[in-house]
mmJSON file of the N, C-alpha and C atoms, coordinates in Angstrom:
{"data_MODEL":{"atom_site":{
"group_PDB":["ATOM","ATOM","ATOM","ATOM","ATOM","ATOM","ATOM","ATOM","ATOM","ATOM","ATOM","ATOM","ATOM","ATOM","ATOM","ATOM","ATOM","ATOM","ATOM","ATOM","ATOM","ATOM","ATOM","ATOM","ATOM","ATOM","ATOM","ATOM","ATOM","ATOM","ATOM","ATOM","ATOM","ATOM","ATOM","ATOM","ATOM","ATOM","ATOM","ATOM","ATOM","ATOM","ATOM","ATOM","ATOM","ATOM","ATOM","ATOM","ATOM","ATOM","ATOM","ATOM","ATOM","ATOM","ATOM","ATOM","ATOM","ATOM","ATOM","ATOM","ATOM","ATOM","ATOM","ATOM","ATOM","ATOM","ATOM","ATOM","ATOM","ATOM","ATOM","ATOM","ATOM","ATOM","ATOM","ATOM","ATOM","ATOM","ATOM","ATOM","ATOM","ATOM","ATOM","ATOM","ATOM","ATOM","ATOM","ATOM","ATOM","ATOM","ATOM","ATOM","ATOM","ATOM","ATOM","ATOM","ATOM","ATOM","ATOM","ATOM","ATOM","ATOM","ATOM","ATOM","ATOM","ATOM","ATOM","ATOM","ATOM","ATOM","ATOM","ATOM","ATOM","ATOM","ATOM","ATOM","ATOM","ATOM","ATOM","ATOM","ATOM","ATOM","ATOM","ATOM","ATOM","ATOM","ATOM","ATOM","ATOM","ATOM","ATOM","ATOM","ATOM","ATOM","ATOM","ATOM","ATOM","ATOM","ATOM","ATOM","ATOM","ATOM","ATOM","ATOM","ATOM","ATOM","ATOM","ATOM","ATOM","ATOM","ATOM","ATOM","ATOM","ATOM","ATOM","ATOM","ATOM","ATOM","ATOM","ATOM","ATOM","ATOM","ATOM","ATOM","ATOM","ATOM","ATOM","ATOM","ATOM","ATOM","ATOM","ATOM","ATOM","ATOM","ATOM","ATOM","ATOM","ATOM","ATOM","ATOM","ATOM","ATOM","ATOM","ATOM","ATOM","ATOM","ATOM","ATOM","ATOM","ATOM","ATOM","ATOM","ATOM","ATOM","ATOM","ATOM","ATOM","ATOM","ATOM","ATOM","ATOM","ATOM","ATOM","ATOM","ATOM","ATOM","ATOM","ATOM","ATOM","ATOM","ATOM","ATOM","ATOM","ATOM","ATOM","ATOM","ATOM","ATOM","ATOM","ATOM","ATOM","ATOM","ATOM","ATOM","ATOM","ATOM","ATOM","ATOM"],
"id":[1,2,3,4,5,6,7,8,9,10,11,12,13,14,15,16,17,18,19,20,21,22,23,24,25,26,27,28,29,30,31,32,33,34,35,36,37,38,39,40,41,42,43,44,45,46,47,48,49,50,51,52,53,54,55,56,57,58,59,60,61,62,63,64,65,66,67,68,69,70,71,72,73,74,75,76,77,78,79,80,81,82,83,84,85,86,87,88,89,90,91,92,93,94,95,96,97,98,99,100,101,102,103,104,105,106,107,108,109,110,111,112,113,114,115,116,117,118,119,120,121,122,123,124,125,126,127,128,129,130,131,132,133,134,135,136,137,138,139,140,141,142,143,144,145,146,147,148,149,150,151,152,153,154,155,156,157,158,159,160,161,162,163,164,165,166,167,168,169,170,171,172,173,174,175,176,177,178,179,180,181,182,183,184,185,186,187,188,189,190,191,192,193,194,195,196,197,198,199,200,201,202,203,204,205,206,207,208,209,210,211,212,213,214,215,216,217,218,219,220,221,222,223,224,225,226,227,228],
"type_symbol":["N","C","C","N","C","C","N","C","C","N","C","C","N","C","C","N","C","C","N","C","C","N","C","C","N","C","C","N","C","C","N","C","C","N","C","C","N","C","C","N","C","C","N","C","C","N","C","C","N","C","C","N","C","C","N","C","C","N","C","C","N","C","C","N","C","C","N","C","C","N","C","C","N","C","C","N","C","C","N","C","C","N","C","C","N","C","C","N","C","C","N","C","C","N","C","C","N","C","C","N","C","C","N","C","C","N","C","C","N","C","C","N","C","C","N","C","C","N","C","C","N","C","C","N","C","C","N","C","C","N","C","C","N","C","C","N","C","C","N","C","C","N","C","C","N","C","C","N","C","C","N","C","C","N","C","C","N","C","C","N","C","C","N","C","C","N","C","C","N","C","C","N","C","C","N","C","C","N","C","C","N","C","C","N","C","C","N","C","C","N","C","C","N","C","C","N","C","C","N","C","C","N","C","C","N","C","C","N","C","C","N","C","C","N","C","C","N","C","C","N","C","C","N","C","C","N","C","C"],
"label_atom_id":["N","CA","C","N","CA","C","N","CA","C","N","CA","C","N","CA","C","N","CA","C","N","CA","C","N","CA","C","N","CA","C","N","CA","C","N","CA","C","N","CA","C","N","CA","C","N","CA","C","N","CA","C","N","CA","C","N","CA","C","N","CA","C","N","CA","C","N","CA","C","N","CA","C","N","CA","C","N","CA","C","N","CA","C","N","CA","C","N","CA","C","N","CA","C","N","CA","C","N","CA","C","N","CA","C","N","CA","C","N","CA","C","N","CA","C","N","CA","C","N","CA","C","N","CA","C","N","CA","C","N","CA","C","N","CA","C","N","CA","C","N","CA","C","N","CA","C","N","CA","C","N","CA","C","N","CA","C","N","CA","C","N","CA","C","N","CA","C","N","CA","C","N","CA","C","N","CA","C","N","CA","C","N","CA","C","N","CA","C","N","CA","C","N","CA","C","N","CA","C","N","CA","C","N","CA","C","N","CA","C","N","CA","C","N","CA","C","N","CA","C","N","CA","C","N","CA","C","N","CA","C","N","CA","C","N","CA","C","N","CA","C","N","CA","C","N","CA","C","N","CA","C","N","CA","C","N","CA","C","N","CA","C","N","CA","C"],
"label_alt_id":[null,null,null,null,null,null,null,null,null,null,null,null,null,null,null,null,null,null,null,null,null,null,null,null,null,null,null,null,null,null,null,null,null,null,null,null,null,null,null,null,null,null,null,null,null,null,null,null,null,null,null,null,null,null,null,null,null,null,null,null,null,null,null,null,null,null,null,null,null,null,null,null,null,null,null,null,null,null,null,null,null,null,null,null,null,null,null,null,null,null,null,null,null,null,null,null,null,null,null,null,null,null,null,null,null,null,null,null,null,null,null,null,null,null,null,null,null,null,null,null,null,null,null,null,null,null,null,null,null,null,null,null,null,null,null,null,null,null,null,null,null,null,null,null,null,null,null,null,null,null,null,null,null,null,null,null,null,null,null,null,null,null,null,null,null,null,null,null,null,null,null,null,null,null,null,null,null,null,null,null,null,null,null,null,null,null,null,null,null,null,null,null,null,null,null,null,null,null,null,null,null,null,null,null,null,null,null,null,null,null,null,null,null,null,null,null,null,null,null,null,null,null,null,null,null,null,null,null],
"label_comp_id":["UNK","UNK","UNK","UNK","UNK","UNK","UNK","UNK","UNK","UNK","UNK","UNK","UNK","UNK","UNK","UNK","UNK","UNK","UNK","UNK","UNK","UNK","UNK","UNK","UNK","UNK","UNK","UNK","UNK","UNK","UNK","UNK","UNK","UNK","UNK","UNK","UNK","UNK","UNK","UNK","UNK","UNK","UNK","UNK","UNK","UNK","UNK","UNK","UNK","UNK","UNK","UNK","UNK","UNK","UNK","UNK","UNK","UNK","UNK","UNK","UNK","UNK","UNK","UNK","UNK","UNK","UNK","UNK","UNK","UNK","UNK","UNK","UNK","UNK","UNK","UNK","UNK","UNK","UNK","UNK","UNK","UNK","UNK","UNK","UNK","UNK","UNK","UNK","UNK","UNK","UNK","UNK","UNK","UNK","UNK","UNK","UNK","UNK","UNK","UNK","UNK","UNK","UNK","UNK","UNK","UNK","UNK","UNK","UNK","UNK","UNK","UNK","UNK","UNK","UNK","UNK","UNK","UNK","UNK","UNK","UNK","UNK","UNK","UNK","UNK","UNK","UNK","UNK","UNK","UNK","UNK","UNK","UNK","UNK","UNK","UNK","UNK","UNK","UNK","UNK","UNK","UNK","UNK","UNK","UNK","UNK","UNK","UNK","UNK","UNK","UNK","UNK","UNK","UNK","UNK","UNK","UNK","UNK","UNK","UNK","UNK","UNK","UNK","UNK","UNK","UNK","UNK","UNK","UNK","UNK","UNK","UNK","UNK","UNK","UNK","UNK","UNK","UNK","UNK","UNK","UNK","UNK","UNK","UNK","UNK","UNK","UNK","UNK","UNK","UNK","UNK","UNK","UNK","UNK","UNK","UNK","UNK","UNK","UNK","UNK","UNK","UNK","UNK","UNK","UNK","UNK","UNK","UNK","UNK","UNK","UNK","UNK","UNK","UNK","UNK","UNK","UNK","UNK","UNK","UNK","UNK","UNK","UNK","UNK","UNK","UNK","UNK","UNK"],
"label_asym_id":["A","A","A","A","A","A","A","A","A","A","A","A","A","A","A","A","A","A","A","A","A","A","A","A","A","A","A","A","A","A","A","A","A","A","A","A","A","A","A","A","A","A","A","A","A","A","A","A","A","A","A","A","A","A","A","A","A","A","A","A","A","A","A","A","A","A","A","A","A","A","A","A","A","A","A","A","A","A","A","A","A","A","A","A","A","A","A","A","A","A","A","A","A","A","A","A","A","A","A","A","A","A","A","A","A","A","A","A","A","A","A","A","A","A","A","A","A","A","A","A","A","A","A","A","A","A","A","A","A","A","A","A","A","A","A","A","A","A","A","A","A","A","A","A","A","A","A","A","A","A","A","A","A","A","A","A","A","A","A","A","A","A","A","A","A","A","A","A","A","A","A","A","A","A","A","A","A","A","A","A","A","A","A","A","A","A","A","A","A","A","A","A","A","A","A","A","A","A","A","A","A","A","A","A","A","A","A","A","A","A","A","A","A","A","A","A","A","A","A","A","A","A","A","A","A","A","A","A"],
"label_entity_id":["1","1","1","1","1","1","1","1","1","1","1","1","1","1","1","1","1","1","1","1","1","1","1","1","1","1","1","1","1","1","1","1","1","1","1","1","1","1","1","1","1","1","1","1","1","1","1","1","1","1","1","1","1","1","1","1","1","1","1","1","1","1","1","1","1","1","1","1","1","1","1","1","1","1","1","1","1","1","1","1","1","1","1","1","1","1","1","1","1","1","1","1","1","1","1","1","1","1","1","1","1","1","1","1","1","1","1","1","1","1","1","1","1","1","1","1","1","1","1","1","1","1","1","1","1","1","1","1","1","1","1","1","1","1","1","1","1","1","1","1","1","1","1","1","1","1","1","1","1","1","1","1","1","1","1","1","1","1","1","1","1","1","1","1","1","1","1","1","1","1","1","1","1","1","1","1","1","1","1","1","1","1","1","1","1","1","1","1","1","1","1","1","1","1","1","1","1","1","1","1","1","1","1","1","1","1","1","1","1","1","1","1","1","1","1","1","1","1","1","1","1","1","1","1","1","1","1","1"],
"label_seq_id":[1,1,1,2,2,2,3,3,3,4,4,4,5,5,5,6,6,6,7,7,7,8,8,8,9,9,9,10,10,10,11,11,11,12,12,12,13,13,13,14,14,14,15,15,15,16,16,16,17,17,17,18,18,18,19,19,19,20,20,20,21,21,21,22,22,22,23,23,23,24,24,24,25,25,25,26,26,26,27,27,27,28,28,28,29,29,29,30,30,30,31,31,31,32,32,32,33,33,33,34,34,34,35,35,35,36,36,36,37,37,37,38,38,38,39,39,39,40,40,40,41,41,41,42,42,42,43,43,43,44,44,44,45,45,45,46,46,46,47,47,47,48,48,48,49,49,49,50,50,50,51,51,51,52,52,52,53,53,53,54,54,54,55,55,55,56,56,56,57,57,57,58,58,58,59,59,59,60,60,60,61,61,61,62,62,62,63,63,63,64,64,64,65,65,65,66,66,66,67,67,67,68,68,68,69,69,69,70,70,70,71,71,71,72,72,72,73,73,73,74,74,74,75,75,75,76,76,76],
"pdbx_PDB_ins_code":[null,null,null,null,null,null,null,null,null,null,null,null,null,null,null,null,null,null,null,null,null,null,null,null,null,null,null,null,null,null,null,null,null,null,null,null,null,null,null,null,null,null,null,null,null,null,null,null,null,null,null,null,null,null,null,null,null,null,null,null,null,null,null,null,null,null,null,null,null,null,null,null,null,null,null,null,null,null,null,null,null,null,null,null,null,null,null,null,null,null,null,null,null,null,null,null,null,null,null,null,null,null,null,null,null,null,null,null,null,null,null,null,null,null,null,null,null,null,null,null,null,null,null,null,null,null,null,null,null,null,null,null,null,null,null,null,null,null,null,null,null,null,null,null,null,null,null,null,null,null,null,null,null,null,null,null,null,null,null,null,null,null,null,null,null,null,null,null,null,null,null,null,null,null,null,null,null,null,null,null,null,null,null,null,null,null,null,null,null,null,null,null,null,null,null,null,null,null,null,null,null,null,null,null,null,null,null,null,null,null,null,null,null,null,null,null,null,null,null,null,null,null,null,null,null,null,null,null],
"Cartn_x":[154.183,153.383,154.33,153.744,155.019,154.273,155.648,155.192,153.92,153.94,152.876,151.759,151.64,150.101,150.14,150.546,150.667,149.825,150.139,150.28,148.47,148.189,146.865,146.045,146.109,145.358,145.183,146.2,146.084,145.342,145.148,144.499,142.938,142.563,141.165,140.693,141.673,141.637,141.357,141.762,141.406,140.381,140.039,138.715,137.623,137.488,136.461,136.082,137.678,136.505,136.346,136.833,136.206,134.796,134.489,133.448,132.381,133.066,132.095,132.536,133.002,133.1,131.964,132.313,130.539,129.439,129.205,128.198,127.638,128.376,128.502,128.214,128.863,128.498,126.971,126.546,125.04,124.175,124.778,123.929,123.699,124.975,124.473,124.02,123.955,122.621,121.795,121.292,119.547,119.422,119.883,119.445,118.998,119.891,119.82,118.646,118.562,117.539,115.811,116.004,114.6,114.878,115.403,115.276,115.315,115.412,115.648,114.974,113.584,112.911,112.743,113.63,113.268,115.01,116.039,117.689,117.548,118.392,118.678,119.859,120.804,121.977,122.766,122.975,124.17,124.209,122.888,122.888,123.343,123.255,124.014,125.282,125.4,127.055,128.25,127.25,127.701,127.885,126.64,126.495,127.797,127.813,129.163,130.689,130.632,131.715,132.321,131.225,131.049,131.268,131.15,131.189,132.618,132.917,134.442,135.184,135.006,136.281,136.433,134.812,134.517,135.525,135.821,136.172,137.469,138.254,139.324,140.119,139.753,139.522,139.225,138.928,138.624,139.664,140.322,141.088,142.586,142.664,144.035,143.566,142.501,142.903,142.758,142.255,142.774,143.999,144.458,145.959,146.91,146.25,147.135,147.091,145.125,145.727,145.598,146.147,146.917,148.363,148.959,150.508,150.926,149.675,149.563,149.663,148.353,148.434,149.563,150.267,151.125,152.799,152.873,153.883,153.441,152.094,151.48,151.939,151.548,152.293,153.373,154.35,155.839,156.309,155.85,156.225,155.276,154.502,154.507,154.953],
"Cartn_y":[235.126,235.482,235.919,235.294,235.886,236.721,237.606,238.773,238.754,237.474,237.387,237.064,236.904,236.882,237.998,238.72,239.952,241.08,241.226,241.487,241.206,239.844,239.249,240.369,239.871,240.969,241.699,242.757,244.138,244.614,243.908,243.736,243.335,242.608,242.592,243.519,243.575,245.182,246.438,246.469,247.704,247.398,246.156,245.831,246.22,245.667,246.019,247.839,248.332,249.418,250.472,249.864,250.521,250.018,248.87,248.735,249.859,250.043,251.278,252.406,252.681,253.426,254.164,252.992,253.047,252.779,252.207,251.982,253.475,254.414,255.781,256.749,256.267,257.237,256.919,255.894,255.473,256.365,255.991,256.504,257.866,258.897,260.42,260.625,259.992,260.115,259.532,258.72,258.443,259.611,259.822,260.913,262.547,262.582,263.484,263.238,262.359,261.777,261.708,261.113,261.56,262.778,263.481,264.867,265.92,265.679,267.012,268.41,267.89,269.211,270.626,269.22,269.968,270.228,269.92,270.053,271.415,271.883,273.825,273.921,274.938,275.04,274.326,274.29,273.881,272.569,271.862,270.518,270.107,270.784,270.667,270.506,271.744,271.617,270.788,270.114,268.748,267.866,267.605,266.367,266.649,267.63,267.985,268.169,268.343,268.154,266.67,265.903,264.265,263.21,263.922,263.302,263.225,264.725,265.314,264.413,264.414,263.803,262.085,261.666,259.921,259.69,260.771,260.224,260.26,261.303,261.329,260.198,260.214,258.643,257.426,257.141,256.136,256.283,257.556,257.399,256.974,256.983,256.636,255.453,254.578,253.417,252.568,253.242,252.486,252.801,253.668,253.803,252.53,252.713,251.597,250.307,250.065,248.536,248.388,249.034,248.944,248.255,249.227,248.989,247.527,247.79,245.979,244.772,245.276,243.907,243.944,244.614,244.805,243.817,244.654,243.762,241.936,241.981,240.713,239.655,240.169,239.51,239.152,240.361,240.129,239.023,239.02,237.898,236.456,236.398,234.856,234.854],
"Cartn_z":[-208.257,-209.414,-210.526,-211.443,-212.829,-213.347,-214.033,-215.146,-215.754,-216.485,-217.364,-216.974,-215.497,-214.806,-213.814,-213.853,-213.396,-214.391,-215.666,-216.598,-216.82,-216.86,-217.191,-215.728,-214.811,-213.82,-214.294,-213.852,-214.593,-215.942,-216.79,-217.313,-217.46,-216.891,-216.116,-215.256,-214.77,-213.789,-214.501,-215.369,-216.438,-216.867,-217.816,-217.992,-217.488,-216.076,-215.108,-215.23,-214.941,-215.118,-215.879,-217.119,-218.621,-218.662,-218.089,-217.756,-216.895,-215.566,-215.049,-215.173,-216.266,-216.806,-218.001,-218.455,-219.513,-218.927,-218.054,-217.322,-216.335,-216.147,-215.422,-216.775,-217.858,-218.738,-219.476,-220.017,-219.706,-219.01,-217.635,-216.711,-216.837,-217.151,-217.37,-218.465,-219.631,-221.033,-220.505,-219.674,-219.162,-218.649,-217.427,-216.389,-217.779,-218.599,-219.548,-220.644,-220.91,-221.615,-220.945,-219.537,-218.989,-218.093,-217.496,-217.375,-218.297,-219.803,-220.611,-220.523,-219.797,-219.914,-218.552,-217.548,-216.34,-215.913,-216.442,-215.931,-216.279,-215.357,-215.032,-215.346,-215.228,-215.895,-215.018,-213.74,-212.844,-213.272,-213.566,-213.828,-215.066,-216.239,-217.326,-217.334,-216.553,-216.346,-215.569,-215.147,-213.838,-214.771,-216.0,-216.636,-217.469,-217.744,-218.805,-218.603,-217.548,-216.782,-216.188,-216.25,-215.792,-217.098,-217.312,-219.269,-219.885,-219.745,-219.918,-219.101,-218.104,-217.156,-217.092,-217.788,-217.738,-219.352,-220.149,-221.176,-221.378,-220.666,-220.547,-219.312,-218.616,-217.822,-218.789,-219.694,-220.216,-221.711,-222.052,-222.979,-222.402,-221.303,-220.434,-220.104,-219.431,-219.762,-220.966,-221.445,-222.885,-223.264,-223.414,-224.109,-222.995,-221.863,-220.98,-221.007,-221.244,-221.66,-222.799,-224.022,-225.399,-224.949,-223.701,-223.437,-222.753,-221.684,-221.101,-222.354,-223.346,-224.319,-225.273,-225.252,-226.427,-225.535,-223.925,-223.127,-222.807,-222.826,-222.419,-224.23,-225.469,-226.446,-226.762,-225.965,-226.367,-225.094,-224.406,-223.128,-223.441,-224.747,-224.711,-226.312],
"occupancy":[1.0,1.0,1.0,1.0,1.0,1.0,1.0,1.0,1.0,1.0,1.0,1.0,1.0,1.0,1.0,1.0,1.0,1.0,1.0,1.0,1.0,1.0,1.0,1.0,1.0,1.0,1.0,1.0,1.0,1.0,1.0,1.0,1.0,1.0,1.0,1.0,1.0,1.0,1.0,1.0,1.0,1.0,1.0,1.0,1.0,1.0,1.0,1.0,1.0,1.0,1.0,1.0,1.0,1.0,1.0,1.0,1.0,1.0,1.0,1.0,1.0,1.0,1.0,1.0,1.0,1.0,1.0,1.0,1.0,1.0,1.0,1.0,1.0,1.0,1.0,1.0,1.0,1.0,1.0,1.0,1.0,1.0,1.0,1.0,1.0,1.0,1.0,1.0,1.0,1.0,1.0,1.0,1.0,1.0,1.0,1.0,1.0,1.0,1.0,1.0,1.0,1.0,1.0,1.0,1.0,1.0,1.0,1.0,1.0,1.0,1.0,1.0,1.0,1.0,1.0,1.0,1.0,1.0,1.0,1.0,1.0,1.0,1.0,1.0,1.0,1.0,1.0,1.0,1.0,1.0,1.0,1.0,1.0,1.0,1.0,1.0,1.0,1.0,1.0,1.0,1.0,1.0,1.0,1.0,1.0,1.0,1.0,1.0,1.0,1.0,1.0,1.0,1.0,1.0,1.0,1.0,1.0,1.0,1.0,1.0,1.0,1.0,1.0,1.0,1.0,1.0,1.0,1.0,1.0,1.0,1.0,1.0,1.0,1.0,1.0,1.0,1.0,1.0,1.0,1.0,1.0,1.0,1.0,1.0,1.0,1.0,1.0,1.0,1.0,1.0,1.0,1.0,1.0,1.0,1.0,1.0,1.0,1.0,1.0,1.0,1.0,1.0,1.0,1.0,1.0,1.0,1.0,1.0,1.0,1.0,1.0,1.0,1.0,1.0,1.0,1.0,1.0,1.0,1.0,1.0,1.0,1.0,1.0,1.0,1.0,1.0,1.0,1.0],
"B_iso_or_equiv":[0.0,0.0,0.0,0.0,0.0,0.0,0.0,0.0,0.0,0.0,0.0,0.0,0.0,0.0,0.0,0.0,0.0,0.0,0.0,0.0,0.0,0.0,0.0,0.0,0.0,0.0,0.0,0.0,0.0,0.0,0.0,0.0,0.0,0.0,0.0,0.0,0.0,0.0,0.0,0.0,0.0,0.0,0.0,0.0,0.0,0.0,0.0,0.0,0.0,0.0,0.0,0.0,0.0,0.0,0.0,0.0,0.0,0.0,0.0,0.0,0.0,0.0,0.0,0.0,0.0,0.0,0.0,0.0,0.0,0.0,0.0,0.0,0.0,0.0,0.0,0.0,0.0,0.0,0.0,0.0,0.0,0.0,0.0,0.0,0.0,0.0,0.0,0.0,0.0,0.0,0.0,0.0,0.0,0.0,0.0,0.0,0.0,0.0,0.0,0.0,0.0,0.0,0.0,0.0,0.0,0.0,0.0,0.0,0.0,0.0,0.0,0.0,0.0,0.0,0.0,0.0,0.0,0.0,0.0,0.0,0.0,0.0,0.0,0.0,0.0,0.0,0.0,0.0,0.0,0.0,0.0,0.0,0.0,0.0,0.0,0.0,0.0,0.0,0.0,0.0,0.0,0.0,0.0,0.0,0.0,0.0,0.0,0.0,0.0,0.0,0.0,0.0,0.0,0.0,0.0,0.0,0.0,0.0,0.0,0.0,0.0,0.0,0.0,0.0,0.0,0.0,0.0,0.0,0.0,0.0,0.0,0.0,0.0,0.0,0.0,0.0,0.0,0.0,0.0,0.0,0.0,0.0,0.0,0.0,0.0,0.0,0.0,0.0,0.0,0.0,0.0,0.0,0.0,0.0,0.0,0.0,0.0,0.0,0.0,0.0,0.0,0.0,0.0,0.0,0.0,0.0,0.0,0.0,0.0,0.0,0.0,0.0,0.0,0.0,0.0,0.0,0.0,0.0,0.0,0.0,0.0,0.0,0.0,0.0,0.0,0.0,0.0,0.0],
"pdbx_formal_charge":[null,null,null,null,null,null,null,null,null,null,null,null,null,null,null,null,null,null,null,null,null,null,null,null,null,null,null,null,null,null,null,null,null,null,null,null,null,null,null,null,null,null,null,null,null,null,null,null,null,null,null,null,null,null,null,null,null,null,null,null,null,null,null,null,null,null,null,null,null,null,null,null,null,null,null,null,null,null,null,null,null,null,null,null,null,null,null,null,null,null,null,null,null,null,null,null,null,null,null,null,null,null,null,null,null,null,null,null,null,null,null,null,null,null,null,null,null,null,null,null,null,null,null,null,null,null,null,null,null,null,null,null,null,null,null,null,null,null,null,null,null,null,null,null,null,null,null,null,null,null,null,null,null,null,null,null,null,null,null,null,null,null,null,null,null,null,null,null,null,null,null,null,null,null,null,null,null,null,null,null,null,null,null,null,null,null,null,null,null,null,null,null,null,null,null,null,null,null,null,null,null,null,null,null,null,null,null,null,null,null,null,null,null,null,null,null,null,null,null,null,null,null,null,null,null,null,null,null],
"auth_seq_id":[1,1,1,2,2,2,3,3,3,4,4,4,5,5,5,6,6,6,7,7,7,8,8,8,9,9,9,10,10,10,11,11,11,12,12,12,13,13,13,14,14,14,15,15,15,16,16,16,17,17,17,18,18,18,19,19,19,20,20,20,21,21,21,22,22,22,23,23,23,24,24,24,25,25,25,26,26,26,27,27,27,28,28,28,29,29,29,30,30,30,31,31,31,32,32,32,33,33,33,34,34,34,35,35,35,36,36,36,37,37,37,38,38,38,39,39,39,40,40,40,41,41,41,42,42,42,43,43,43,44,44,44,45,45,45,46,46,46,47,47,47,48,48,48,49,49,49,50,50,50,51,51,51,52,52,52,53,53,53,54,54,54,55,55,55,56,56,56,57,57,57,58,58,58,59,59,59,60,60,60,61,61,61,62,62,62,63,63,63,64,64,64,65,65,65,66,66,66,67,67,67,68,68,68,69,69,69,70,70,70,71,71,71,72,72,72,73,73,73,74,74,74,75,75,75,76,76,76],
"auth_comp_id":["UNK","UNK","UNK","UNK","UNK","UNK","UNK","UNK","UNK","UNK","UNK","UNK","UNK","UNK","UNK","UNK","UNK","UNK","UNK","UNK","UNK","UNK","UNK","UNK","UNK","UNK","UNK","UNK","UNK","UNK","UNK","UNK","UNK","UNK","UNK","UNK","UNK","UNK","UNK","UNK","UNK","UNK","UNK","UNK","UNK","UNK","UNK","UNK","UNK","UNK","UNK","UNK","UNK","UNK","UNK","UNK","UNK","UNK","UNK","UNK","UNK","UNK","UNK","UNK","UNK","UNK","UNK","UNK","UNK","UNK","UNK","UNK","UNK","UNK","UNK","UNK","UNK","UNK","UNK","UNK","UNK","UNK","UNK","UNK","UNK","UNK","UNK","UNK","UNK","UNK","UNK","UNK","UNK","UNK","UNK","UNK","UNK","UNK","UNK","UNK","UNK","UNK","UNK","UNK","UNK","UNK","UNK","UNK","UNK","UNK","UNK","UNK","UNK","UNK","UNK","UNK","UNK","UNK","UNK","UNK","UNK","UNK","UNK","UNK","UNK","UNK","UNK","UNK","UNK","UNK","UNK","UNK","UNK","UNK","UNK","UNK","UNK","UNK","UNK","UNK","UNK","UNK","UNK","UNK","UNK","UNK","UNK","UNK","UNK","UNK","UNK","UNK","UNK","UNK","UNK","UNK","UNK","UNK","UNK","UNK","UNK","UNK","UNK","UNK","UNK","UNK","UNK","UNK","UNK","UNK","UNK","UNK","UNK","UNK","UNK","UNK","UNK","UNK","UNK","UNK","UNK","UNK","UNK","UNK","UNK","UNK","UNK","UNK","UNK","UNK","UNK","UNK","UNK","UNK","UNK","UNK","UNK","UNK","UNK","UNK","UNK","UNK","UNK","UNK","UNK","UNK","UNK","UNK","UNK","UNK","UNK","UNK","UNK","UNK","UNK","UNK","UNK","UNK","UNK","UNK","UNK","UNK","UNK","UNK","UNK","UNK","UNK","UNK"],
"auth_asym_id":["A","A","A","A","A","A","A","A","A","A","A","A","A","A","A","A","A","A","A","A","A","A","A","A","A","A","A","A","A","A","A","A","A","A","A","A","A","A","A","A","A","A","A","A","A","A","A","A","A","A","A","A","A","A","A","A","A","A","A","A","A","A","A","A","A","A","A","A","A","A","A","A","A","A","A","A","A","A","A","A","A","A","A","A","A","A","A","A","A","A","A","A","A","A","A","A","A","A","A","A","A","A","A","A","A","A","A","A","A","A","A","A","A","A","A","A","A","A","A","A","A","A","A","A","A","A","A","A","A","A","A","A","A","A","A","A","A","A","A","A","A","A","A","A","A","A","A","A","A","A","A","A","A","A","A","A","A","A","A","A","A","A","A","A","A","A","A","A","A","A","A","A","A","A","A","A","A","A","A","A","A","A","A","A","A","A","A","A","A","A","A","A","A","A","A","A","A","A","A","A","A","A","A","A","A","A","A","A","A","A","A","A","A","A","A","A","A","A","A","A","A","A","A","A","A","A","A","A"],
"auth_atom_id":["N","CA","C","N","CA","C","N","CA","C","N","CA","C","N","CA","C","N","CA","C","N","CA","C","N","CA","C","N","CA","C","N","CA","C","N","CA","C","N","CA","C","N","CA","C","N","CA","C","N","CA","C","N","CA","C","N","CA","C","N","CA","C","N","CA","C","N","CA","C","N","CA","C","N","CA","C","N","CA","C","N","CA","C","N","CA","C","N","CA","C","N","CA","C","N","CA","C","N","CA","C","N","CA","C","N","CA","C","N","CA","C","N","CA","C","N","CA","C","N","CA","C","N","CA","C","N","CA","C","N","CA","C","N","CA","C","N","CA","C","N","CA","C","N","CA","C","N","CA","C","N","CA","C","N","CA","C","N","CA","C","N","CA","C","N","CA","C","N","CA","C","N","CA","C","N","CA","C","N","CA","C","N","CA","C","N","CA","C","N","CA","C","N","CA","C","N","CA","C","N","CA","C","N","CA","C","N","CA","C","N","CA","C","N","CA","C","N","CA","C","N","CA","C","N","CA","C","N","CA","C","N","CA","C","N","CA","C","N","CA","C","N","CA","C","N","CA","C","N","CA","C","N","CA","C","N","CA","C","N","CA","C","N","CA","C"],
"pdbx_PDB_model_num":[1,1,1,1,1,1,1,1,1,1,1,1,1,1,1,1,1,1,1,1,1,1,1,1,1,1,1,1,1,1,1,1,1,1,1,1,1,1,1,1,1,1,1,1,1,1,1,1,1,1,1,1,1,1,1,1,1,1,1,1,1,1,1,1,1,1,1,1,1,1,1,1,1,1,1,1,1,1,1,1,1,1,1,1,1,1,1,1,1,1,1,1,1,1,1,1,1,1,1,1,1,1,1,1,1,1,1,1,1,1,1,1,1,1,1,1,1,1,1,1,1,1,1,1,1,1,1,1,1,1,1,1,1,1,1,1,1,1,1,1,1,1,1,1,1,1,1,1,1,1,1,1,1,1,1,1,1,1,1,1,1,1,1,1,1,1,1,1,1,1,1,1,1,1,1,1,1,1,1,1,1,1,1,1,1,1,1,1,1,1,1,1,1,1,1,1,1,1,1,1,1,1,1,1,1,1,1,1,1,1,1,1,1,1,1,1,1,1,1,1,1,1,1,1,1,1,1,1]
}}}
């Protein structure tokens, strides 16, 4: 396998799951959205804590595959 399809994976690979990534974060604004009236505090704080950690997770792979596409240009 060469660099530059190495490179392409990994990249899809990240894809995918910036994908469930957003797809998880969705999911905790529904759950928030049709529970608003009945979530108690622990549950707030789960959602908020789930949120926090889905986004910081999702700002690292992005900064990564910034770095992938940027090595994937200079190699063609």
């Amino acid at each position: 396998m060469s660099r530059k399809e190495r490179v392409k994976t990994t990249i899809d690979f990240i894809k995918s799951g910036v994908f469930a990534l957003l797809t998880a974060l969705f999911g905790i604004f529904a759950y928030i959205v049709i529970n608003i009236d009945t979530i108690n505090i622990f549950q707030a704080i789960a959602c908020i804590i789930g949120i926090v950690i889905i986004v910081i997770i999702f700002f690292f792979l992005i900064k990564y595959l910034k770095k992938n596409l940027d090595e994937l240009e200079e190699l063609e």
